[in-house]
N, C-alpha and C positions, 0 to 999 in steps of 0.2 A: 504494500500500500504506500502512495506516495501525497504526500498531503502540501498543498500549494497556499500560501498567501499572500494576498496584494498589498500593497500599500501605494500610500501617492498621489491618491486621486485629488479633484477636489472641484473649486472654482476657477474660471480662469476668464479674460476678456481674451475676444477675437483677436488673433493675431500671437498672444499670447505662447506661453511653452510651458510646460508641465513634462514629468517624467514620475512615471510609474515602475515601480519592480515588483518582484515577483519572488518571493524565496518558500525551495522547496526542502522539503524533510521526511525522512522516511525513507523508503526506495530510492535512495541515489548514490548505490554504490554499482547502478548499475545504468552506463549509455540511456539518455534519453535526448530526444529533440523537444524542444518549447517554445509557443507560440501565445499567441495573442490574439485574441476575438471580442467582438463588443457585439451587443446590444442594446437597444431600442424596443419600448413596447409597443407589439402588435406584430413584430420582425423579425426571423430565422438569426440567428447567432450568427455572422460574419467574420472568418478571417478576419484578421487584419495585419500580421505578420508573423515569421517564421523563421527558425531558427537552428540549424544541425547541432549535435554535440560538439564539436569540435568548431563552431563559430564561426565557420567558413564558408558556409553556405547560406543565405539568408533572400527569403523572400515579403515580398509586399503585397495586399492588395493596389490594384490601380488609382483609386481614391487617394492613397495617403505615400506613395511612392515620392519622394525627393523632401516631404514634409517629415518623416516618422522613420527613427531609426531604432532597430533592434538590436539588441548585444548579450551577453551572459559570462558569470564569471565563475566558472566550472569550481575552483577553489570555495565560493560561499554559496553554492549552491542557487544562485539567484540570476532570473532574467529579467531586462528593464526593456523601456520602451519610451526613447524619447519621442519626444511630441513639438514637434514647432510649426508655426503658423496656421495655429488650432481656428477651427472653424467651427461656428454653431451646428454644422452636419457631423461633426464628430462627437458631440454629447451623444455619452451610452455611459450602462455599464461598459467595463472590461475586465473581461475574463482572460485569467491565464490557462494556458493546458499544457499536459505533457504527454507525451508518447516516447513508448521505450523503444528502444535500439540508437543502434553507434551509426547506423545509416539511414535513417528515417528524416523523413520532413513532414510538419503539420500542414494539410492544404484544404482539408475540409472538418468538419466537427464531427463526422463517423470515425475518423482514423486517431481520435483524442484518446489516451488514456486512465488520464487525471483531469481533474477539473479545480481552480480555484472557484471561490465566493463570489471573488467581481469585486469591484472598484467603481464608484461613478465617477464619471468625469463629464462635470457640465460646462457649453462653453457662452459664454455669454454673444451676444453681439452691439 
C-alpha cells in the first residue's frame, strides 16, 4: 500500500504561480511513476502531468504544456508540480497518483495505482 499526500494548494490571482507537492509513504521501496490530475465538479478527472521514476521522462497535458512543470525527488519521496501563469481554467482539485514500475508513465486515471486526497487550487481572475 502506498499512501500519497498533497500539500500546496490554495488561493492565487490570475497570472499568479503556486507549487504543489506531493509526498509518498508506504510502498516506495519499490519503482513507481507519478502524476498529476485535477478536477472540477460535474468533470472526468484529467491528466495533467506525468512523470517516470527516474525523472526523465515527463509529460503534459496540452492545456498546461510551457505553463506547468513536473519534477520528483526520489530521495524524499515526493513529487511537485509547478504552476505558472495560472488561469481561472485551472481551478480544480489536484490529485496526485502513482503507478508502480521503473518503466511506467501515468497517461490516463485507469493505469493509476494510488490515489492522493487532492488539493484545491483556486485561481482567481
Amino acid at each position: 500500500q502506498m499512501y500519497l499526500v498533497e500539500s500546496g494548494g490554495g488561493l492565487v490571482q490570475a497570472g499568479g504561480s503556486l507549487r504543489v507537492s506531493c509526498a509518498a509513504s508506504g510502498r516506495t521501496s519499490s519503482p513507481y511513476a507519478m502524476g498529476w490530475f485535477r478536477q472540477t465538479p460535474g468533470k472526468e478527472r484529467e491528466v495533467v502531468a506525468g512523470i517516470n521514476w527516474y525523472g526523465g521522462r515527463t509529460d503534459y497535458a496540452d492545456s498546461v504544456k510551457g505553463r506547468f512543470t513536473i519534477s520528483r525527488d526520489n530521495a524524499k519521496n515526493t513529487v511537485y508540480l509547478q504552476m505558472n501563469s495560472l488561469k481561472p481554467e485551472d481551478t480544480a482539485v489536484y490529485y496526485c497518483a502513482a503507478r508502480m514500475g521503473i518503466v511506467t508513465m501515468i497517461s490516463t486515471a485507469y493505469e493509476v495505482d494510488y490515489w492522493g486526497k487532492g488539493t484545491q487550487v483556486t485561481v482567481s481572475s
